[in-house]
Kinemage of the C-alpha trace (Angstrom):
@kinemage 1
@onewidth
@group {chain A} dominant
@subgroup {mainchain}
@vectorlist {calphas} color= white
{ca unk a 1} P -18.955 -17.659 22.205
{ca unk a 2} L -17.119 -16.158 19.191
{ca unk a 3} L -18.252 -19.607 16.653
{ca unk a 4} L -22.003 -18.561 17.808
{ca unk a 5} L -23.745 -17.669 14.587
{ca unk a 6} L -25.497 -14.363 15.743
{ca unk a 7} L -22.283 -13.203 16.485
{ca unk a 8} L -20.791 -14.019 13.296
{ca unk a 9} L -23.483 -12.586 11.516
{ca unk a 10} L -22.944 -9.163 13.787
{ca unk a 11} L -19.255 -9.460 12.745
{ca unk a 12} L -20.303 -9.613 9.258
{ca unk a 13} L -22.715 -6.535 9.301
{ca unk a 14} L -19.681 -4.381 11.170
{ca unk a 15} L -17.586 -5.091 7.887
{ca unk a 16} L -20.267 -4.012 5.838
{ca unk a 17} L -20.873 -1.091 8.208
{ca unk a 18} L -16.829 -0.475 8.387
{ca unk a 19} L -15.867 -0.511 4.338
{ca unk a 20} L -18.436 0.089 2.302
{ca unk a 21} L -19.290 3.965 2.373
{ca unk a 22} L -16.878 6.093 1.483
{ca unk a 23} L -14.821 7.074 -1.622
{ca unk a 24} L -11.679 6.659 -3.709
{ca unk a 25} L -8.611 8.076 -1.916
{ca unk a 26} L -5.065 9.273 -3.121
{ca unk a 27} L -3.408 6.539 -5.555
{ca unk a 28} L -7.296 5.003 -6.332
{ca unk a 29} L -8.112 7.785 -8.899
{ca unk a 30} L -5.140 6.737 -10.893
{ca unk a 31} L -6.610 3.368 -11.741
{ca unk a 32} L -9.116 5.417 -13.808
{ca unk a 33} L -6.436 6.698 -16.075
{ca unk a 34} L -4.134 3.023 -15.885
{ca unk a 35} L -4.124 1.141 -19.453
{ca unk a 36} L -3.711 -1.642 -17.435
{ca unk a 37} L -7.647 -1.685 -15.796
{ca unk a 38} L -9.342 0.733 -18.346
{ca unk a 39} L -8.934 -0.920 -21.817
{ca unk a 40} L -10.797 -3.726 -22.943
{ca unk a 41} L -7.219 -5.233 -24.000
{ca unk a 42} L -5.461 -4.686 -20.880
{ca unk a 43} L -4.061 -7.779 -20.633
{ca unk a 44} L -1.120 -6.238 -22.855
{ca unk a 45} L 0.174 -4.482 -20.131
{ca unk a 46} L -0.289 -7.136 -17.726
{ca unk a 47} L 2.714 -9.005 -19.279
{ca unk a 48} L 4.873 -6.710 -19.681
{ca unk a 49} L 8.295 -7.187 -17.426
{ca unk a 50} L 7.398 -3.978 -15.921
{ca unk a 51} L 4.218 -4.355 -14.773
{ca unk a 52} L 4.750 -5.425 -11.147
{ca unk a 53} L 1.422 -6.856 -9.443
{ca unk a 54} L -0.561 -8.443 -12.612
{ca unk a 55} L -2.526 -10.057 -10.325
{ca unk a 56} L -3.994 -7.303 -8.728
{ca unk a 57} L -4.754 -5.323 -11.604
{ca unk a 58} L -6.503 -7.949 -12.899
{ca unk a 59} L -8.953 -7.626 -10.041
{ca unk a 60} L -9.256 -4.425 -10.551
{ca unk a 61} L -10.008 -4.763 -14.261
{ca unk a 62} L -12.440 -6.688 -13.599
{ca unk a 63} L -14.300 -4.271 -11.121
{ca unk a 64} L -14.050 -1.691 -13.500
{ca unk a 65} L -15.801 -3.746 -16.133
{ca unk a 66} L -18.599 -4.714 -12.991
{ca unk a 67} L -18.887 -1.396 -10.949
{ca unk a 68} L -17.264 1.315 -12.861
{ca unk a 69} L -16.124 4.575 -11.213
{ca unk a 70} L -18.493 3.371 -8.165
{ca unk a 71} L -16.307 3.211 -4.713
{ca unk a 72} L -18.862 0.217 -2.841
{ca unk a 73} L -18.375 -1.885 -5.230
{ca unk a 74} L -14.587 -1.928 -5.062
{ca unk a 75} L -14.551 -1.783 -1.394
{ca unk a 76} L -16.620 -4.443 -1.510
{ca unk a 77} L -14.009 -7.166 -3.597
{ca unk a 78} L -11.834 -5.362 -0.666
{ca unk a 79} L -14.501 -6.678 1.831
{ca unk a 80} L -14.153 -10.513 0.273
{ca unk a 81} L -10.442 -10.506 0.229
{ca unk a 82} L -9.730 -9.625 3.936
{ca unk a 83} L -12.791 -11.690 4.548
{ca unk a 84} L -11.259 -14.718 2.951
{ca unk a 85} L -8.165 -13.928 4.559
{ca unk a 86} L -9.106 -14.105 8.079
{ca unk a 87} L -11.091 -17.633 6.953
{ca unk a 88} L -7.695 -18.736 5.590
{ca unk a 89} L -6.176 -17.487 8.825
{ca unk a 90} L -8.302 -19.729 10.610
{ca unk a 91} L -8.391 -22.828 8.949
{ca unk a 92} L -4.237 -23.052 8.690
{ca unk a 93} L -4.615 -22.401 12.701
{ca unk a 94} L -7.564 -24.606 13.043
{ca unk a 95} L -4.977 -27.051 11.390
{ca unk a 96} L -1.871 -26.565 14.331
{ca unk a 97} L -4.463 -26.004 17.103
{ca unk a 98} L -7.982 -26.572 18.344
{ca unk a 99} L -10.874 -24.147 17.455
{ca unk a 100} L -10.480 -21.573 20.082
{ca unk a 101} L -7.587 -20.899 18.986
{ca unk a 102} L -7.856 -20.432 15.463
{ca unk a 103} L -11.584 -18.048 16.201
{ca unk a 104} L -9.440 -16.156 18.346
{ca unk a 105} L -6.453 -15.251 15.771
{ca unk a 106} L -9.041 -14.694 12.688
{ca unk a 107} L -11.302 -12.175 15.212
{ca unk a 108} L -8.232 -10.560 15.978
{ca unk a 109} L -6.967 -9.921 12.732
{ca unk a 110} L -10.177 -9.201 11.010
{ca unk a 111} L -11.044 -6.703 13.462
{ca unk a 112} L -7.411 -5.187 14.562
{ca unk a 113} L -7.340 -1.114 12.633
{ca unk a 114} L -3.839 -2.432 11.190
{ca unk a 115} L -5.153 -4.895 8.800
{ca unk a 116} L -7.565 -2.435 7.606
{ca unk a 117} L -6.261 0.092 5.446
{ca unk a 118} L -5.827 -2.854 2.631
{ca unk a 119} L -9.755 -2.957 3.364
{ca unk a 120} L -10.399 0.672 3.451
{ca unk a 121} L -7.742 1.588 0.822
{ca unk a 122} L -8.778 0.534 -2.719
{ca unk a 123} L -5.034 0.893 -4.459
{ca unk a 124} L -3.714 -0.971 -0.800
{ca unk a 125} L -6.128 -4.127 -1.949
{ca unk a 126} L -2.338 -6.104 -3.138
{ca unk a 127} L -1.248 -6.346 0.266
{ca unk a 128} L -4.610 -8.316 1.022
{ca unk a 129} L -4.622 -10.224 -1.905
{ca unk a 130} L -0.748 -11.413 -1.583
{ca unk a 131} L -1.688 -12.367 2.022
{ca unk a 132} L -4.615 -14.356 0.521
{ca unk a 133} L -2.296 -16.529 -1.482
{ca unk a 134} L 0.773 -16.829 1.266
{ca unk a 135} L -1.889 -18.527 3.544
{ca unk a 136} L -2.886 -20.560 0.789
{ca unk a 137} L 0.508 -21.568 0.800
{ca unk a 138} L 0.564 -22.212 3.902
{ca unk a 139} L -2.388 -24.341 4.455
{ca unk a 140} L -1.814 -26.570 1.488
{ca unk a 141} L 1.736 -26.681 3.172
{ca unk a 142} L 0.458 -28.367 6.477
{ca unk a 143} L -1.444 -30.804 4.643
{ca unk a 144} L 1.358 -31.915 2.877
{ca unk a 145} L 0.685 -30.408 -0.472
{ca unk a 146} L 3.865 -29.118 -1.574
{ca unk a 147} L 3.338 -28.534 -5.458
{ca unk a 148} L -0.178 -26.144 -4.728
{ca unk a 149} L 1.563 -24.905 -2.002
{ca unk a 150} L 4.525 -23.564 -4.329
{ca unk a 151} L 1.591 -22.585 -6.758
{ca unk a 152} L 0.008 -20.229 -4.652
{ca unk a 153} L 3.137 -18.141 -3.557
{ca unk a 154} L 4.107 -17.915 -6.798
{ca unk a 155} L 0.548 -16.302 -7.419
{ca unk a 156} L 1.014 -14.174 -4.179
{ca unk a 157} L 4.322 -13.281 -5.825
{ca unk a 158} L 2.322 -11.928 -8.987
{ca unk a 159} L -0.049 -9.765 -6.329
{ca unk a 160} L 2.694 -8.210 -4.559
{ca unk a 161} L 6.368 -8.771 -4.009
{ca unk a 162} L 6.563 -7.581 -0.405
{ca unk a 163} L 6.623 -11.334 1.815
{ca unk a 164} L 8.918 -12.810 -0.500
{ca unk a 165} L 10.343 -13.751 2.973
{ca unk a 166} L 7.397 -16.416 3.583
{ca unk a 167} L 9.463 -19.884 1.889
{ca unk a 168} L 11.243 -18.988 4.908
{ca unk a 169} L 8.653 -18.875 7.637
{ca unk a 170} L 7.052 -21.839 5.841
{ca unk a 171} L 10.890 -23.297 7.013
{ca unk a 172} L 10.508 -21.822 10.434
{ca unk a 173} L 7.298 -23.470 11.096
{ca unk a 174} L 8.920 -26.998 9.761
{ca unk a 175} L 11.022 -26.667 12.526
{ca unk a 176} L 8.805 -25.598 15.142
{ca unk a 177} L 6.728 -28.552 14.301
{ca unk a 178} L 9.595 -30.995 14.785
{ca unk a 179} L 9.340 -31.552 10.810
{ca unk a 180} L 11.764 -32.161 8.297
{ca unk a 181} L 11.803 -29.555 5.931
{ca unk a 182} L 11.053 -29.888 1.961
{ca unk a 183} L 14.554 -28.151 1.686
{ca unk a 184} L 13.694 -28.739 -2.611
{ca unk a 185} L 10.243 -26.960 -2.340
{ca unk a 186} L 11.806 -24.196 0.117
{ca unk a 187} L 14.705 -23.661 -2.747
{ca unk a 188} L 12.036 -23.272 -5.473
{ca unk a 189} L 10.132 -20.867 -3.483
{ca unk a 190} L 13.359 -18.796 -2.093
{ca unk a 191} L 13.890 -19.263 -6.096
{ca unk a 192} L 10.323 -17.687 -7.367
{ca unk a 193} L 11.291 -15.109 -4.801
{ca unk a 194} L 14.676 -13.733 -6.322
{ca unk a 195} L 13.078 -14.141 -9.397
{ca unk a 196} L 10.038 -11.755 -8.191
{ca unk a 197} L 12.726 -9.325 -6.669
{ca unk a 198} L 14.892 -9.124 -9.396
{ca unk a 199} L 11.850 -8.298 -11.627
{ca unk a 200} L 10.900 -5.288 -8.652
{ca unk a 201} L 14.573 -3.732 -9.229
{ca unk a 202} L 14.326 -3.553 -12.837
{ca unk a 203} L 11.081 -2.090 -13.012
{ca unk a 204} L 12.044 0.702 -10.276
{ca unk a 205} L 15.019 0.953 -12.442
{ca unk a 206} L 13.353 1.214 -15.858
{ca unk a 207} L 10.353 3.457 -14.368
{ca unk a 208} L 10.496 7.249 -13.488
{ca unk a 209} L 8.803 7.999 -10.041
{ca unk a 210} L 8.755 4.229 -8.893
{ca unk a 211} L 7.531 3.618 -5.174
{ca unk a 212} L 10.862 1.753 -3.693
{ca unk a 213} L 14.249 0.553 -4.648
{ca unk a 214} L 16.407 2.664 -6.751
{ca unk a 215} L 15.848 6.371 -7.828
{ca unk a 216} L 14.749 6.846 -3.873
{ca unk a 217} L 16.548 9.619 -2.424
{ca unk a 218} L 17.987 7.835 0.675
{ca unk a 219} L 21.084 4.686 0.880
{ca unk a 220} L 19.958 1.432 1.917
{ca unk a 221} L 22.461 2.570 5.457
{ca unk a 222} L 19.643 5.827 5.760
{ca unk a 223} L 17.159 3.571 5.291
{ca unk a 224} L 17.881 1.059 7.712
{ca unk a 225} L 18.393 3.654 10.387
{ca unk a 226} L 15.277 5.175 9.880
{ca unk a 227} L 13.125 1.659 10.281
{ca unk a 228} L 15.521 1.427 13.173
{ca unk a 229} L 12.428 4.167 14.286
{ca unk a 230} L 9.779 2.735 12.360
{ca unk a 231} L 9.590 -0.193 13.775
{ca unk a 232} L 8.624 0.460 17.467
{ca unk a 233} L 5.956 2.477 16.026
{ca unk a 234} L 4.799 -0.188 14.153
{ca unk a 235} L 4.785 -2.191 18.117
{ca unk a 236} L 3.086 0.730 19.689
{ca unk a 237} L -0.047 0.359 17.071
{ca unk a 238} L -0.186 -3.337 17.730
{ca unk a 239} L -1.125 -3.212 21.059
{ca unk a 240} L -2.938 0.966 21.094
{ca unk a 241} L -3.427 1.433 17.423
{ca unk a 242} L -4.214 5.024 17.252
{ca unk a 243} L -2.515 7.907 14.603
{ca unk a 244} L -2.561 5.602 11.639
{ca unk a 245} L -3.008 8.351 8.766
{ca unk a 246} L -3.093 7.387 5.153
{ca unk a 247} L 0.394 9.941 5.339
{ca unk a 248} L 2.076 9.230 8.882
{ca unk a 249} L 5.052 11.388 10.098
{ca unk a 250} L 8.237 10.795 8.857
{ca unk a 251} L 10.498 8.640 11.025
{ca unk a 252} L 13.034 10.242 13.719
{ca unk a 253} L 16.547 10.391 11.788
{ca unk a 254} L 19.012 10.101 14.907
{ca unk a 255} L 21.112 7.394 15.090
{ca unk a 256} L 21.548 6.393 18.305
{ca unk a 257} L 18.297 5.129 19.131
{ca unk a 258} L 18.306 3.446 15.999
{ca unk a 259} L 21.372 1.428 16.077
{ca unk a 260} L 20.247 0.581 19.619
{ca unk a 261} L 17.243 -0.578 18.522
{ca unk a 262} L 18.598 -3.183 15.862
{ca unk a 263} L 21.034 -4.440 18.457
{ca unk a 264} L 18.382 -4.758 21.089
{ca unk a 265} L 16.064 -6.716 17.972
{ca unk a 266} L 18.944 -9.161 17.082
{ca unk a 267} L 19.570 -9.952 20.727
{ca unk a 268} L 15.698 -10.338 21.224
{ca unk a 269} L 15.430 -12.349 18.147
{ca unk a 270} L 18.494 -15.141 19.381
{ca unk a 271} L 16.738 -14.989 22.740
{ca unk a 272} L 13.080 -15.860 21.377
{ca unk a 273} L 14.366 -18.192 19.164
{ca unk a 274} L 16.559 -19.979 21.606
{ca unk a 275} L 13.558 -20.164 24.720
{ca unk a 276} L 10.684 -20.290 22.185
{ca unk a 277} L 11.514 -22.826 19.577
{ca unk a 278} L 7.905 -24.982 19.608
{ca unk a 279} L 4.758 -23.516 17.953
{ca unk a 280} L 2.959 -24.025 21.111
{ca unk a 281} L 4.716 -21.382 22.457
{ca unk a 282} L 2.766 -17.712 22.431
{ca unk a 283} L 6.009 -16.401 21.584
{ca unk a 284} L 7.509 -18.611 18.744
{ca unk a 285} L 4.672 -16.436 16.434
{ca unk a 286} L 6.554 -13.482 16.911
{ca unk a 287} L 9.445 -15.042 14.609
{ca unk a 288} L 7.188 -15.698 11.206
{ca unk a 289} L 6.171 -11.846 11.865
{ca unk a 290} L 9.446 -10.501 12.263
{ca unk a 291} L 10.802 -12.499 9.075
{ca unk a 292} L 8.094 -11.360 6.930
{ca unk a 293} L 8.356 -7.243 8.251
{ca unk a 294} L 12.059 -7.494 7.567
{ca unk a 295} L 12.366 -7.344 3.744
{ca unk a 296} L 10.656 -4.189 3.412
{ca unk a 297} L 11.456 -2.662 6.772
{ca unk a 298} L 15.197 -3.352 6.733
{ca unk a 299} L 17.607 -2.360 3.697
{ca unk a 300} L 15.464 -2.248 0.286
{ca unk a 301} L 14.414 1.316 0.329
{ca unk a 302} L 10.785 2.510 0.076
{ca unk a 303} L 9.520 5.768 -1.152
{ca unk a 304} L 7.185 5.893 2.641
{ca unk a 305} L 9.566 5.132 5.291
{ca unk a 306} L 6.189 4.046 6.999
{ca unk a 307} L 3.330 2.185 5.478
{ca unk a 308} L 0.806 0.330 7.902
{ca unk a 309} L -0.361 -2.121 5.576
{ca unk a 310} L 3.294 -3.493 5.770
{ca unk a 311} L 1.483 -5.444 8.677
{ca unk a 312} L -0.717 -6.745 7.268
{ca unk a 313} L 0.308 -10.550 6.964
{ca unk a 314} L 2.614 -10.367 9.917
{ca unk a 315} L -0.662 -9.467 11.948
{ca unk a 316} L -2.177 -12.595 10.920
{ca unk a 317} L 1.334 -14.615 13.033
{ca unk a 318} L 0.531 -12.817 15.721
{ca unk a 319} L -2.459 -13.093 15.618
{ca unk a 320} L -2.071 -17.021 15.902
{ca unk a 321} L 0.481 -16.199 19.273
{ca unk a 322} L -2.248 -14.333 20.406
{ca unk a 323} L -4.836 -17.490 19.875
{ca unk a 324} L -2.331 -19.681 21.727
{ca unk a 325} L -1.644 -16.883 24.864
{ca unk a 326} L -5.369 -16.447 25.363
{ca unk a 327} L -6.777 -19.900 24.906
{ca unk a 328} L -7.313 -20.593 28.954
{ca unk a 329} L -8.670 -16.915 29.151
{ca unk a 330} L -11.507 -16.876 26.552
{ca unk a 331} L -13.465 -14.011 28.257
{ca unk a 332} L -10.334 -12.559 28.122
{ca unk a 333} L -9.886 -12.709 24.506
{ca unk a 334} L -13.417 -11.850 23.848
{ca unk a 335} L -12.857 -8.802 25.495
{ca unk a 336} L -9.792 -8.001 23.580
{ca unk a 337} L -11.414 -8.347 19.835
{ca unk a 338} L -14.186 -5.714 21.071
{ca unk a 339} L -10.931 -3.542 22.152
{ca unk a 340} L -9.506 -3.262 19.195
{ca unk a 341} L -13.573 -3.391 17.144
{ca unk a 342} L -14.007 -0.193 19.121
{ca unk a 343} L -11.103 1.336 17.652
{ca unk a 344} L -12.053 0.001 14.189
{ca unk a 345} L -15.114 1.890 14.352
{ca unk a 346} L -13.922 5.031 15.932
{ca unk a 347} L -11.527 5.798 12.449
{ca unk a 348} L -14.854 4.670 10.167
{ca unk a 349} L -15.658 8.093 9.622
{ca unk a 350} L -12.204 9.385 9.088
{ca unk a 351} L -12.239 7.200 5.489
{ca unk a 352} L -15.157 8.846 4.150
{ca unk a 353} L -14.129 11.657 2.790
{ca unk a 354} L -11.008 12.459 1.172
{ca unk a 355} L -11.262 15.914 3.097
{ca unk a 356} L -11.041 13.861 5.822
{ca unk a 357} L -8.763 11.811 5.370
{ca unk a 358} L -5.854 14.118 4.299
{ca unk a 359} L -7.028 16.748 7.601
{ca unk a 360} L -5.878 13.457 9.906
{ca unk a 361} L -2.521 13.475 8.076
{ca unk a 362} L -2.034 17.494 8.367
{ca unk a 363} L -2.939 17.369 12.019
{ca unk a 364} L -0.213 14.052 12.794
{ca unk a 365} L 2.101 15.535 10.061
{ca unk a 366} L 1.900 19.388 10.383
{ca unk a 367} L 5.412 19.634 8.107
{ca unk a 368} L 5.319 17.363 5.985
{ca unk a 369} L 4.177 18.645 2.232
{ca unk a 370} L 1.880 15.794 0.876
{ca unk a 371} L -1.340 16.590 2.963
{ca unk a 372} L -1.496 20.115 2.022
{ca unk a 373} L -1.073 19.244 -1.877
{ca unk a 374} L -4.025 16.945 -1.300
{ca unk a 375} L -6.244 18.988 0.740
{ca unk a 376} L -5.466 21.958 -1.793
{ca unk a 377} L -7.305 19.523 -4.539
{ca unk a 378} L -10.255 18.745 -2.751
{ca unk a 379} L -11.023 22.408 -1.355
{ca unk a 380} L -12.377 25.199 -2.889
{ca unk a 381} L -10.082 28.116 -4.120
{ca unk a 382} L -9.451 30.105 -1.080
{ca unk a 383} L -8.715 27.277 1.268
{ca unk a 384} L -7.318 25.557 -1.291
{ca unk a 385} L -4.425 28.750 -1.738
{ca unk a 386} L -4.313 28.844 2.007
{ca unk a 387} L -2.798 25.158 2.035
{ca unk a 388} L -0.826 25.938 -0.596
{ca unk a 389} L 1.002 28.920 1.126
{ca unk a 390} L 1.586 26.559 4.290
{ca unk a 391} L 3.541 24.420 1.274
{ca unk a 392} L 5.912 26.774 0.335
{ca unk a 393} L 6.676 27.793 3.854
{ca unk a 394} L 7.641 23.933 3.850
{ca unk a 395} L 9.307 23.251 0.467
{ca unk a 396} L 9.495 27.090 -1.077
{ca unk a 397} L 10.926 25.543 -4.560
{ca unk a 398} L 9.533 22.871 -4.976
{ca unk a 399} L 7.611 22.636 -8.374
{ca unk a 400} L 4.556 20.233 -7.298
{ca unk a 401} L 3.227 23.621 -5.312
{ca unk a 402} L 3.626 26.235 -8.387
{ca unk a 403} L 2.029 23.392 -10.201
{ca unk a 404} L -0.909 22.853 -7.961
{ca unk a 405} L -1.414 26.729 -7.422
{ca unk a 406} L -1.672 27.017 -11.104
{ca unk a 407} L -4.354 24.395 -11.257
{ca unk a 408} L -6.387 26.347 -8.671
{ca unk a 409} L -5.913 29.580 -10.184
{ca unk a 410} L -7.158 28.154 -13.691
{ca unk a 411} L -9.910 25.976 -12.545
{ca unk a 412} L -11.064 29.810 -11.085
{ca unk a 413} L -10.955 31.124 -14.710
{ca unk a 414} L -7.434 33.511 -14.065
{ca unk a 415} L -5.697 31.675 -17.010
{ca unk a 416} L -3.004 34.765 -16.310
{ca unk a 417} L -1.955 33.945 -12.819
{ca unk a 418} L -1.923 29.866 -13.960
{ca unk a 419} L 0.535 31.019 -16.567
{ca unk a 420} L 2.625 32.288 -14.023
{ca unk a 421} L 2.377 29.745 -11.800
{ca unk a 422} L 3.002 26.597 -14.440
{ca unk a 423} L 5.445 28.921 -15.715
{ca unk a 424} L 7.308 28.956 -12.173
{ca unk a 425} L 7.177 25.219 -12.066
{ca unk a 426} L 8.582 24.587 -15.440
{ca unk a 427} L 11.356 26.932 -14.426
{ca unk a 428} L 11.918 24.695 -11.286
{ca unk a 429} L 12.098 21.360 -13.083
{ca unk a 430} L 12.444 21.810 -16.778
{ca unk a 431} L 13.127 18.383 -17.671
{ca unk a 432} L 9.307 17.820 -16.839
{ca unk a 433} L 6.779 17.044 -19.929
{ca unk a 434} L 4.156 18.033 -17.868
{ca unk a 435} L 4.777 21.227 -16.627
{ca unk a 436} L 4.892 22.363 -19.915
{ca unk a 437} L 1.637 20.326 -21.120
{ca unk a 438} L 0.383 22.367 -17.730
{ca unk a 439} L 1.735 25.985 -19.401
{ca unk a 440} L 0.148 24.720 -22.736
{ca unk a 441} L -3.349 24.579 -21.438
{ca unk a 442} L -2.536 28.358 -19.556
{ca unk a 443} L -1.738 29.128 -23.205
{ca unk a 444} L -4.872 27.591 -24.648
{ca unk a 445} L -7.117 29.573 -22.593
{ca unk a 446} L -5.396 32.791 -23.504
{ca unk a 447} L -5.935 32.288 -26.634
{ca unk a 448} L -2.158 31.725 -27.944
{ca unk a 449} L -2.853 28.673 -30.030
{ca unk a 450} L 0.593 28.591 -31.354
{ca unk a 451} L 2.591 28.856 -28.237
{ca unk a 452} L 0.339 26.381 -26.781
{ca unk a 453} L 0.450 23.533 -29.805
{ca unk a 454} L 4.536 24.211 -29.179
{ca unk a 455} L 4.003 23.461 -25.362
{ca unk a 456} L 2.365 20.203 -26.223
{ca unk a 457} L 4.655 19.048 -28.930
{ca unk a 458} L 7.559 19.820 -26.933
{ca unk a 459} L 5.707 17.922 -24.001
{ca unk a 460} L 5.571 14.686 -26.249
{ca unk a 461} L 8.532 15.130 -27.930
{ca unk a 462} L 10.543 14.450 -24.241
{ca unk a 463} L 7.749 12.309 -22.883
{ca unk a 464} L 5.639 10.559 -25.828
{ca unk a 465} L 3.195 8.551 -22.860
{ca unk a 466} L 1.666 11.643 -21.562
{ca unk a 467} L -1.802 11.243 -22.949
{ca unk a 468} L -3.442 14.710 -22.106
{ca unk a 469} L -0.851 16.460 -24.463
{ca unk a 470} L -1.846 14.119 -27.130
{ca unk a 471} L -5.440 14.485 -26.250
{ca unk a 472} L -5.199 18.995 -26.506
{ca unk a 473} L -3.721 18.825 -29.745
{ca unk a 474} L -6.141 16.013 -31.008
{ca unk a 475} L -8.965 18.803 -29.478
{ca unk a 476} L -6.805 21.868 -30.903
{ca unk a 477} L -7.602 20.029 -34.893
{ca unk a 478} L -3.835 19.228 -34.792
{ca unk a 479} L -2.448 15.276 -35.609
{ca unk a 480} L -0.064 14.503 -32.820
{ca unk a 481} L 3.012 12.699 -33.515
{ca unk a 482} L 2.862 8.971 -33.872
{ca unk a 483} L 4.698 7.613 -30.920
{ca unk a 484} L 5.095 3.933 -29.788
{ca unk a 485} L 3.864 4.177 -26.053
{ca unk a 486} L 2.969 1.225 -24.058
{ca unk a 487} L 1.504 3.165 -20.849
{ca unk a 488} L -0.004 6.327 -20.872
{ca unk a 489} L -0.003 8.783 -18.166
């Protein structure tokens, strides 16, 4: 039933109907602004050492240079990739099992809500197109191809370093198909992976604000404990997957339930790897998804303590241990892939506004401070100061909320009250070019030319890469200072 055309066809015009309305969301606007999609010679910054993910701003060079600033036609390469994916998906099952199988695990996993947000999410698309590449790996694996097999997770490597785990579930699968491993393929892959994280740790090193690994405020022991709550969450969305914002709640911090949950997970893992050592076995899958959830859900530190797209290439495992439980029960497994389509659908609307979007986070995540910033930029002035206040009842000094108030409060025409505002946050965090870039604009509109060209020049002078301080004084008549920068912000 699910290899009949019609119904392929349907499946095809639900993805359509699923991913391609909608517009850019949180991180997407930045690739607007990135040197590394916008110029014509961004290749530049694809080589540098700390560019991590070339690969996927390539792709979205190129659909700049296609579709511009319009959101379908990103979604839509977003569309391809997961598409490909799940056909990937199938044909590396199709290759261990019989067809049933293999239609079961790719409906699952194209249709399950936690593979979507790389669909959904245009700045998520790495996690889809590093998935694309490990199964690539993986097929050319089981047909004996060990050279293209390296090839393509070293190009999965270059999309996104999170699965550098997978030489190992390639290893894994070796044994549970009673094969002798490549052990000189596996070394160069485990090698292409310390290569790919040693690359990850200098860049977080060498740049300011970085998403994981050092400069996070929380130890590796902190973070551990807190995916120690993390984790069954991630479970609980697997089989009801319901309260998946863009922003989800922060994790529990108590340790007792965490450190109880590792122990219970390394006794589990010895137990399912001791009575489920074959492939044919529903449960061996859940190994290959564990291995590949571990690396970034274990001691490397993340700036989001939860991230659903995380499972995004373990889904597609157990998807295939879903494949092998349901193949006597097909009606069964028909009825499961419309389970999880109806969820699918039911969060369609939530992604297509921004408004939206960031309400579902407030609602789940009533304390935490990112939803209001975001809803404060996408509503007009009066709402937008009401979300604002709720901020500083969460985080009263923080300088991202004087900073955001004065945006609102100049975008209304009160250049005073901005003053004050950008003022406030530069007294907060003085160290920060662009609070005062922020307090030279106030200026600006005041009419205080000199204070304001001093704002900007100071601005550059500790941080020469922030582009709209370069671009006021160009506007003000005044030459800004000649500054080797390499990314502009």
């Amino acid at each position: 039933m699910l290899a009949s055309r019609p119904l392929i066809a349907l499946a095809a015009a639900f993805l359509f109907w699923l991913a391609l309305p909608g517009t850019f969301v949180f991180d997407d606007h930045s690739l607007f602004v990135d040197p590394a999609v916008v110029p014509a010679d961004a290749w530049r910054q694809w080589i540098r050492l700390e560019q991590t993910r070339p690969l996927t701003y390539i792709t979205f060079w190129f659909d700049y240079r296609i579709w511009g600033h319009a959101p379908p036609g990103f979604r839509f390469t977003n569309l391809l990739i997961h598409a490909a994916v799940a056909s990937l998906l199938f044909l590396t099952a199709r290759r261990l099992f019989d067809a049933p199988v293999a239609l079961t695990a790719a409906a699952l996993f194209l249709f399950h809500p936690l593979t979507h947000e790389p669909l959904l999410y245009v700045f998520a698309r790495s996690s889809s197109i590093a998935a694309l590449f490990c199964l690539a790996a993986f097929y050319f694996w089981l047909h004996d191809k060990p050279i293209p097999a390296t090839a393509a997770f070293a190009f999965s490597l270059l999309a996104k370093e999170e699965w550098v785990a997978f030489p190992l579930v390639l290893l894994l699968i070796d044994f549970g198909r009673k094969r002798n491993p490549r052990w000189p393929w596996i070394a160069a892959m485990l090698a292409l992976s310390a290569a790919a994280g040693a690359r990850v740790l200098y860049a977080t090193k060498a740049i300011a604000g970085s998403g994981s690994g050092f400069g996070q405020q929380t130890t590796p022991w902190n973070y551990l404990l807190s995916q120690g709550h993390t984790i069954p969450s991630y479970i609980w969305r697997i089989a009801i997957p319901v309260q998946m914002s863009i922003d989800p709640p922060a994790p529990a911090t108590s340790r007792e339930p965490a450190v109880l949950f590792w122990i219970v997970a390394i006794v589990a893992t010895a137990l399912v790897s001791w009575f489920w050592a074959k492939k044919d076995q529903p449960g061996f899958w859940l190994l290959p998804s564990w291995l590949l959830l571990l690396p970034s859900s274990s001691l490397f530190p993340a700036a989001d303590a939860v991230a659903w797209r995380r499972l995004y290439l373990p889904m597609a495992f157990l998807a295939i241990g879903a494949g092998v439980a349901l193949k006597s029960w097909p009606r069964l497994a028909a009825a499961l892939v419309l389970f999880f389509l109806a969820f699918a659908a039911a969060r369609r609307d939530t992604w297509q506004s921004e408004i939206a979007i960031w309400s579902e986070a407030n609602e789940q995540a009533p304390n935490k401070l990112r939803p209001y910033l975001q809803l404060a930029r996408f509503s007009p002035k009066d709402d937008a100061l009401r979300y604002l206040d709720k901020a500083k009842e969460i985080a009263p000094n923080d300088p991202a909320i004087a900073s955001e108030r004065g945006r609102v409060w100049l975008e209304s025409g009160n250049a005073a009250q901005a003053l004050s505002e950008f003022g406030r946050a530069l007294a907060l965090a003085p160290g920060v070019a662009s609070h005062l870039q922020n307090r030279g604009v106030a200026l600006l509109a005041l009419g205080q030319r000199d204070a304001a060209r001093a704002d900007f020049e100071q601005a550059l002078r500790r941080d020469p890469c922030l582009a709209p301080a370069r671009e006021n004084l160009v506007r003000m008549g005044v030459p800004p200072p000649r500054a080797a920068c390499p990314v502009n912000r």
